[in-house]
C-alpha positions in Angstrom: 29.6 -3.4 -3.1 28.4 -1.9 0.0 30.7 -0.7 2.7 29.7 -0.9 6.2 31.8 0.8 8.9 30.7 -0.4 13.2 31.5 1.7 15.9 31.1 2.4 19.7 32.2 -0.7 21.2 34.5 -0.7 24.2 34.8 -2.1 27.7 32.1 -1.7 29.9 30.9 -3.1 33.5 28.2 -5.4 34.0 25.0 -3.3 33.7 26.5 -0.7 32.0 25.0 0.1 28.3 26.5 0.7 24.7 25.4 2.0 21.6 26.5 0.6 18.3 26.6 2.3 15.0 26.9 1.0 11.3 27.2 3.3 8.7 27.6 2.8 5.3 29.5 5.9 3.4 27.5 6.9 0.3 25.2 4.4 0.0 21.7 4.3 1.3 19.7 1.5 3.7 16.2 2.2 2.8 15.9 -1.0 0.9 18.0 -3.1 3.0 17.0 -5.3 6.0 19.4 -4.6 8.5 20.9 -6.5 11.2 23.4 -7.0 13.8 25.5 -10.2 14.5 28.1 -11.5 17.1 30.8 -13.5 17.4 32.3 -15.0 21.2 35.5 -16.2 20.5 35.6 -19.9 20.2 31.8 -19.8 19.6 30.1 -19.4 16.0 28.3 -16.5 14.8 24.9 -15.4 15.8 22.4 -13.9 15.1 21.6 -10.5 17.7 18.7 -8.4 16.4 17.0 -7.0 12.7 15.1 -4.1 10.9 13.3 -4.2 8.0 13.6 -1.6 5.7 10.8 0.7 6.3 11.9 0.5 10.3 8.7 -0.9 11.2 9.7 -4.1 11.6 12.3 -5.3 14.5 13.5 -9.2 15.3 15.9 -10.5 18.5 17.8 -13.0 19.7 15.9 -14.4 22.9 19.0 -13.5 24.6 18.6 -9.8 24.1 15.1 -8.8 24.0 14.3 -6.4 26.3 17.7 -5.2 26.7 18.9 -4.0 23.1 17.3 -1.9 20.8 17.5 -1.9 17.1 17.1 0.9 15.2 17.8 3.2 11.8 18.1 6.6 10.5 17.7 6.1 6.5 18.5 9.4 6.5 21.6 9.0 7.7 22.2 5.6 6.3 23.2 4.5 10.1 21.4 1.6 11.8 22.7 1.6 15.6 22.0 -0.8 18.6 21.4 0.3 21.7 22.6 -2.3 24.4 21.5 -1.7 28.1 21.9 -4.1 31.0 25.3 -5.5 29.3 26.6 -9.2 30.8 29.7 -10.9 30.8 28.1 -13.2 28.4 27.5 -10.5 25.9 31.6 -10.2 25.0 31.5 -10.8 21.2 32.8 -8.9 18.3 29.7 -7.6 16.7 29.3 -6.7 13.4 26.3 -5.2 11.2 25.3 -6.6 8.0 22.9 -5.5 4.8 20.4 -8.0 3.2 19.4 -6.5 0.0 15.8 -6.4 -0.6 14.8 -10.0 -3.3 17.6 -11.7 -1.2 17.1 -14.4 1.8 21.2 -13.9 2.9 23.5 -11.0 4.0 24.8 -10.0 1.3 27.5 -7.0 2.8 29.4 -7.3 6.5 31.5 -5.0 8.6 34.2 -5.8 10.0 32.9 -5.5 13.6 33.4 -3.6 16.5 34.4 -5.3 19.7 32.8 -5.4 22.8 33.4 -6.7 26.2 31.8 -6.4 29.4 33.2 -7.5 32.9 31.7 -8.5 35.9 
């Protein structure tokens, strides 16, 4: 079982940025594919950004690209996205999630960190 912990959201103003962080205590990322979800209430989950394991890799959501950022620290076992030029529209709870390396699915989720901008 792998534990992931999200933080940094908060309320910002339209334009404004964030950065996200997922950490998972103990445990290590460098064989996981990474990535970052969100969840609007009343709307299903989707999909934000990814990284493969070796970091070398990235994938958005047409939404985002240009704006957020994906990255990782193996090191630290801490992915993090950077969100800049925030919108209204970009209110979700967002959570990270690990997809083991041999596996198609997301195997481990946080519990998400909410975030909501205003106009």
């Amino acid at each position: 079982q792998v534990q992931l912990v999200e933080s940094g959201g908060g309320l910002v103003q339209a334009g404004g940025s964030l950065r996200l962080s997922c950490a998972a205590p103990g445990r290590t990322f460098s064989t996981y594919r990474m990535g970052w979800f969100r969840q609007a209430p009343g709307k299903e989950r989707e999909f934000v950004a990814a990284i493969n394991w070796s970091g070398g890799d990235t994938y958005y959501a047409d939404s985002v690209k240009g704006r957020f950022t994906i990255s990782k620290d193996n090191a630290k076992n801490t992915v993090y996205l950077r969100m800049n030029n925030l919108k209204p529209e970009d209110t979700a709870v967002y959570c990270c999630a690990a997809r083991p390396a041999g596996r198609y699915d997301y195997a481990y989720w946080g519990r998400g960190t909410q975030v909501t901008v205003s106009s």
